[in-house]
N, C-alpha and C positions, 0 to 999 in steps of 0.2 A: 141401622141401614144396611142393606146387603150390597157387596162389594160389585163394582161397576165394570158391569161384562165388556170384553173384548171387539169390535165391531174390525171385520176383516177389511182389507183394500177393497177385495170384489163389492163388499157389501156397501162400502163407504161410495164406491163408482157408482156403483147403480143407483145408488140414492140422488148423488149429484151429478144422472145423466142429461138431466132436465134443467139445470142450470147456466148452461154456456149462451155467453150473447148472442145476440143476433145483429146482423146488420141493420143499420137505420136506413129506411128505404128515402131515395130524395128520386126526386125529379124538375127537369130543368123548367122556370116560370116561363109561359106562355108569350108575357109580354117583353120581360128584360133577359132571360134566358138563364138569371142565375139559380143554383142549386136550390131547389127550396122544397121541405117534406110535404109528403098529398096533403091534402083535404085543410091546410093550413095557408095565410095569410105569406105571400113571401115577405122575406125579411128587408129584402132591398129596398122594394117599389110599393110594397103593399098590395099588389094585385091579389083579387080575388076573384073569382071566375063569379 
């Protein structure tokens, strides 16, 4: 096997520029007002539009 090449910081960043989380987007329910993420069921009351 040939010996296992060096991979630089630059190289290693760039690779893992596309990795960093993202916020989870909520929005407050229509009917009870609590935090609840789009296009899903809130968690509290169950509303669903």
């Amino acid at each position: 096997m040939p010996p296992v090449k060096h991979h630089s910081k630059s190289k290693v960043g760039r690779r893992r520029s596309h990795l960093a989380k993202t916020k989870t987007a909520m929005v407050a329910c229509k009917k009870c007002g609590a935090p609840t993420m789009p296009h899903r069921a809130c968690p509290s009351c169950g509303y669903y539009r």
